[in-house]
Structure formats: C-alpha cells, structure tokens
C-alpha positions in Angstrom: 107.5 -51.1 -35.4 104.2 -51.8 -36.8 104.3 -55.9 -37.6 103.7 -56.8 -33.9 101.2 -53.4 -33.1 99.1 -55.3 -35.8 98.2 -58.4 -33.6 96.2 -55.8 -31.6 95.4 -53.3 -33.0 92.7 -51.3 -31.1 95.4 -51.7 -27.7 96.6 -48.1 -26.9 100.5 -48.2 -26.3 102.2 -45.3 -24.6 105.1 -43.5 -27.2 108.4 -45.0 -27.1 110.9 -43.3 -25.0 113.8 -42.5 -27.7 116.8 -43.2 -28.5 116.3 -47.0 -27.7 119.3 -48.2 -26.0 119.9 -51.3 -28.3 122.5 -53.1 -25.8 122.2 -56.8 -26.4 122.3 -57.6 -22.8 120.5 -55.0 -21.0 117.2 -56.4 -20.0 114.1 -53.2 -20.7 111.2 -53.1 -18.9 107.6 -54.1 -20.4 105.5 -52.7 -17.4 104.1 -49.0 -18.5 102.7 -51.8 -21.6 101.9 -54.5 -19.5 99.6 -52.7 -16.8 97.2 -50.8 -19.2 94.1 -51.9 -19.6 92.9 -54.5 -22.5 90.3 -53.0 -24.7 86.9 -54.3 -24.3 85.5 -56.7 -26.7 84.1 -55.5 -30.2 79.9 -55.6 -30.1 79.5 -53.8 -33.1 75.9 -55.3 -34.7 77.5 -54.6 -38.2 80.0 -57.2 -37.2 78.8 -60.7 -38.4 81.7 -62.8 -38.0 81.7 -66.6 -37.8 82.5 -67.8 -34.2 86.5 -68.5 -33.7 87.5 -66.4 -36.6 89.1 -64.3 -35.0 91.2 -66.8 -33.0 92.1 -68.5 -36.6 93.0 -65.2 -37.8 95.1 -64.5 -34.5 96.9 -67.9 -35.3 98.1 -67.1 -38.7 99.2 -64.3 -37.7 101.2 -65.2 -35.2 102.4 -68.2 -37.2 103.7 -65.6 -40.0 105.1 -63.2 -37.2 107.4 -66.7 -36.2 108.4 -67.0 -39.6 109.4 -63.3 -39.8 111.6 -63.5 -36.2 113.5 -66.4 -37.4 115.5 -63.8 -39.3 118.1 -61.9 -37.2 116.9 -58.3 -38.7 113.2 -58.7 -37.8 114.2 -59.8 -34.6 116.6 -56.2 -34.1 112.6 -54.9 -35.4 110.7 -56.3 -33.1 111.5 -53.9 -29.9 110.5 -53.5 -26.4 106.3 -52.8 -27.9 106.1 -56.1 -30.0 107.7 -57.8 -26.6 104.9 -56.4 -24.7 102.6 -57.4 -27.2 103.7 -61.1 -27.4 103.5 -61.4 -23.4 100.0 -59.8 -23.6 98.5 -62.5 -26.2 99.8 -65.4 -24.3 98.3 -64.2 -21.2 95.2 -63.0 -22.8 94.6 -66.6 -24.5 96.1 -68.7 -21.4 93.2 -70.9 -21.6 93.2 -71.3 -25.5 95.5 -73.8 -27.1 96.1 -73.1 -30.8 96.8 -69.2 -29.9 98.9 -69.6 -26.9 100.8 -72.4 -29.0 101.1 -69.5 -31.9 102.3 -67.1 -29.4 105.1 -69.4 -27.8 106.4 -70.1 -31.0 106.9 -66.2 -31.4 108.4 -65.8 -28.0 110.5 -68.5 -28.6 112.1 -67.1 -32.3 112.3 -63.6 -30.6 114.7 -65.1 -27.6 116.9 -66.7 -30.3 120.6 -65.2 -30.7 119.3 -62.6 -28.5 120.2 -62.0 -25.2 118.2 -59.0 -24.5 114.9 -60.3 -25.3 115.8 -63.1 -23.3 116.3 -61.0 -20.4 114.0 -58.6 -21.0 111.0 -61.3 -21.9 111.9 -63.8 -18.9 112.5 -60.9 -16.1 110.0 -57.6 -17.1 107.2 -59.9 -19.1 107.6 -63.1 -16.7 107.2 -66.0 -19.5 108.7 -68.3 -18.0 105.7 -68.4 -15.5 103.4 -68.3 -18.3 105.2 -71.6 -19.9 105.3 -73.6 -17.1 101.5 -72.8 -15.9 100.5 -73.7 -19.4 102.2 -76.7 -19.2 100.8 -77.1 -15.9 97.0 -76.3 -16.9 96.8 -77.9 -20.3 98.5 -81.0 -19.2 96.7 -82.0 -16.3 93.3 -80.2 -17.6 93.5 -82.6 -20.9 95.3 -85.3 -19.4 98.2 -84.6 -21.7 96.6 -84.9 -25.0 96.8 -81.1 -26.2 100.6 -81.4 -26.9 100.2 -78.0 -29.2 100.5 -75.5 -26.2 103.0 -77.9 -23.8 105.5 -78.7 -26.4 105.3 -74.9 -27.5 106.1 -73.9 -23.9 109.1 -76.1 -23.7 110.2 -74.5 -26.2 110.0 -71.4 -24.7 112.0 -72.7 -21.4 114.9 -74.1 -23.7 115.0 -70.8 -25.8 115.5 -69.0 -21.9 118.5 -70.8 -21.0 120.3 -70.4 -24.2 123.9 -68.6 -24.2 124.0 -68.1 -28.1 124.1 -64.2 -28.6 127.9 -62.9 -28.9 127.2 -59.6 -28.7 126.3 -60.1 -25.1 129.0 -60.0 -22.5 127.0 -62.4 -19.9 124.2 -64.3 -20.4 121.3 -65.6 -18.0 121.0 -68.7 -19.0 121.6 -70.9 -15.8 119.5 -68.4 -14.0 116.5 -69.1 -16.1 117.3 -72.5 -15.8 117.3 -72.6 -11.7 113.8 -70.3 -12.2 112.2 -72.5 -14.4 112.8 -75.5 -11.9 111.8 -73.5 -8.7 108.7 -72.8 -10.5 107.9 -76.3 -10.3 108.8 -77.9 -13.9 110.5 -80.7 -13.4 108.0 -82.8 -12.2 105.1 -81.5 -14.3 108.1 -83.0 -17.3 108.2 -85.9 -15.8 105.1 -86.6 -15.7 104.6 -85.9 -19.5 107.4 -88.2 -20.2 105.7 -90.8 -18.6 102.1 -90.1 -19.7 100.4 -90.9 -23.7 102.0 -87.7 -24.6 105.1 -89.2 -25.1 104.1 -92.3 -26.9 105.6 -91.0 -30.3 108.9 -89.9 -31.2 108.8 -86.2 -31.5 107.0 -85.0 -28.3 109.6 -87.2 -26.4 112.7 -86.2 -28.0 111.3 -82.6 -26.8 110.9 -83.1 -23.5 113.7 -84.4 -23.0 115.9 -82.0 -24.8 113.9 -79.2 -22.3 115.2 -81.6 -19.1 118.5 -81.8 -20.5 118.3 -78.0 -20.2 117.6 -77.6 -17.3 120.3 -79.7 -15.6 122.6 -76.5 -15.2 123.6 -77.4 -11.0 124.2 -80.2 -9.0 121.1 -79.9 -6.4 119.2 -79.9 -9.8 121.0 -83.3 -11.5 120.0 -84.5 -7.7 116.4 -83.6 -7.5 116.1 -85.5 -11.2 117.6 -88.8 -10.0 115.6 -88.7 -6.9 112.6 -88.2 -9.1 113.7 -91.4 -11.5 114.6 -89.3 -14.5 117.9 -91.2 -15.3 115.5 -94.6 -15.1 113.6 -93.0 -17.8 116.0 -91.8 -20.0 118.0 -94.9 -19.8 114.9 -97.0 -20.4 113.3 -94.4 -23.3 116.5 -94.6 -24.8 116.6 -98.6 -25.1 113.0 -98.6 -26.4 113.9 -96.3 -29.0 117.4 -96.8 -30.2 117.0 -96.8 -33.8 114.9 -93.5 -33.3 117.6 -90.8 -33.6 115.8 -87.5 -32.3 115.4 -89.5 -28.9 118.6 -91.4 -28.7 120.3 -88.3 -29.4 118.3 -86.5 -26.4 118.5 -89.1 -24.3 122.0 -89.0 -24.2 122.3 -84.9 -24.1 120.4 -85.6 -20.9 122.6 -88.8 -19.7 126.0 -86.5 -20.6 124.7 -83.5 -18.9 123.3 -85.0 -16.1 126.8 -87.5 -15.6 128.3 -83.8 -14.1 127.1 -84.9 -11.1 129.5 -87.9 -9.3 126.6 -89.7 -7.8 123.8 -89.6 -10.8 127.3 -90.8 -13.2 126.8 -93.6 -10.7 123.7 -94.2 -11.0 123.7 -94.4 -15.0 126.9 -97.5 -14.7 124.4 -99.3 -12.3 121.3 -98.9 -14.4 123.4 -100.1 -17.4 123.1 -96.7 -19.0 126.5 -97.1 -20.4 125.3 -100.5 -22.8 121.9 -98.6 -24.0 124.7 -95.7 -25.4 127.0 -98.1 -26.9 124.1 -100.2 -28.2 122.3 -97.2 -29.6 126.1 -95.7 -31.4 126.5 -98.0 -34.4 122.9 -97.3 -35.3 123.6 -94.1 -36.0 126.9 -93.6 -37.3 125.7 -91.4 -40.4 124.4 -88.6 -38.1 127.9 -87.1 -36.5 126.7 -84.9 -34.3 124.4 -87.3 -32.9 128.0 -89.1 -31.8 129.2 -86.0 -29.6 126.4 -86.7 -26.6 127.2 -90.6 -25.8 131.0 -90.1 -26.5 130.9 -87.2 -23.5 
C-alpha cells in the first residue's frame, strides 16, 4: 500500500512476500522491516527548511493516517509494511512528544476490530514496550505535564487487550493485559492518577478506563488493592460524581476489579458501595453509564 510507505519515504523496504495470508488472527512478523537500517538524515544545502517542519509535517500526517484507519477498509489496506512503518516512527521519535502522540493514535486505530494487527503489532513490533516506556519517560521526565504522549499510549494498551474482531477465533487480549502489567504499568498509572495530570476530567477518566483493563486475573485485582487503587477510585469517584466520563470509569474499574472476593471486600469497607449509589441518580439519562455500578 502506498498511504503508510509515504511517512518515510526514502526507507528501503524489502518486496512483500505474496499472496498475503489475510487470516484475522494469525500474528506476521515485522522483523526483515524492523532490522534494516534508517536512512541517514537529509543535508542537502538546497534544503532550507524552517526547524521542526518536518516534525509538524510528520504530525499531520499521522493525524490524517488515524483518520483514514478508523474505517475498517483502510485498516484491511494497511498490511504487514504500514505496521512496520508505524512501529519504526514511534521508536524513531521516542523522545518527541507530538509525533510519538501522532503515532500512538495510529497504532491504536490500526488494532481496532482487528485481531491480527493486534497480534502482530504487540508480539513482532513489541508496542506495548514502546507504550509503557513512553509513559514511563515522559511522565517522570516532565513530571506528568506532557499528557499528549501518556494518554496516547494508554490508548494503545487498552486497544491490545481488546476482544472485538469476530472474524478471529481466539483473541489475545488477557495476554496483553498480563504483559502490559509485567512490564511494569501499574504503578507508573498510579502514579499519574495521583499526580497534576489527573486534576481534570478527561485525563482521569483515561487512566482509569486503561486500569480497568488491565484487571483481567486475580493476582492482578490483588497487586492493585495492595497498591491503594480501590482507595483511589472510590475517592476519585466521590470527588467527581456529577462528572460522567469518571463516574462511569470509576465504576468499570470497581465492577471489574469486585471479581476478586477480597478487593469486593475491600470496596463494602471503604464505602464504595454509597459513592455508586450516590453517583446513580446523577446520571440516569446516560444508560449505559448504569451497566458498571449495577454489576
């Protein structure tokens, strides 16, 4: 395909074995693109272009490429090459936030309602490593103040542990769940949650719709309420009742986290239970923000 060859143009790519098995759930490998070398930076004297235009150019690209893979064809378009591609720019431009925050938004509309990118992406191109050391560096490195690249990258990890591709007979979703949080991610979103980052409404809601992912065993719902993450949600969720994005995550993560016997405990004796039903009749035109508490 020649939309994602265009975010690098001068990169040599090896031909594309064909026919491309197109199996939803069969992962491919992005190595023979992954291990050649990146072409050396342009020097050209005729060149005079302003400094960062080409990283503002790379942006909007990769802002229209996210547009493009939010439709189920492009996606089918995007093959094993614009994969490699993807996974190339976000480790390129680990260090830069706008394009690495472009990027993840990419990855993250390619791995929707498709289990083979998933696969593919997370095993052969190893993005979930790249999400949770951006998170890592850009949190601790700014102090939490460049939400562009974090948030993006929790977007990424949710995206992973999606099962919503039907074409696929199993899906990896808990696995890239139990990856993300042996990589160390929980308490890198803990930390967040309790840091300036989350002092508005949206970045909040996001983090803790990417915890309430990740609670997929019962050794995970344990390492969370060992770590206080049930004091926070409970206490998030009081301060912002009337704030429906956070209610209604706060609650995902209470009624997925409640799985486990001892954390459902925990919740009763940290009057979880009266934040939920104080926090319901608030919100009684949004029904599917009902479903969480109710479970």
């Amino acid at each position: 395909p020649s939309l994602p060859l265009s975010l690098s143009p001068s990169l040599p790519l090896p031909p594309l074995p064909l026919p491309l098995s197109l199996s939803p759930s069969r992962p491919l490998s992005l190595s023979p693109y992954l291990s050649l070398p990146l072409p050396p930076p342009h020097t050209s004297p005729e060149v005079h272009a302003e400094p960062g235009a080409g990283t503002a150019a790379l942006v909007e690209v990769l802002e229209a490429l996210t547009v493009l893979l939010m439709d189920a064809e492009n996606r089918e378009r995007l093959g094993v090459r614009g994969c490699a591609a993807l996974v190339l720019v976000a480790r390129v431009h680990a260090e830069n936030g706008p394009p690495l925050r472009a990027c993840f938004q990419a990855l993250r509309a390619a791995m929707l309602v498709h289990e083979q990118h998933r696969q593919t992406l997370v095993k052969s191109g190893g993005v979930l490593k790249l999400a949770v050391e951006a998170v890592r560096r850009h949190g601790k490195r700014t102090e939490w103040a460049d939400q562009g690249p974090i948030l993006a990258a929790c977007g990424v990890v949710r995206a992973s542990t999606l099962s919503d591709d039907a074409r696929a007979r199993t899906s990896k979703g808990h696995e890239h769940a139990k990856a993300a949080v042996e990589l160390g991610l929980l308490p890198l979103l803990l930390e967040a949650a309790r840091s300036p980052l989350a002092a508005s409404a949206g970045p909040l809601s996001e983090l803790l719709a990417t915890l309430s992912r990740l609670t997929v065993t019962d050794t995970i719902c344990q390492q969370l309420a060992k770590m206080d993450a049930l004091k926070l949600a409970i206490s998030e969720l009081a301060n912002h009742v009337t704030d429906a994005q956070v209610a209604k995550q706060a609650c995902f993560f209470l009624a997925n986290i409640s799985g486990n016997d001892k954390c459902k405990e925990s919740i009763r004796e940290g009057s979880g239970h009266i934040a939920i039903v104080q926090a319901m009749p608030l919100h009684t035109r949004a029904p599917a923000w009902a479903s969480p508490p109710c479970e």
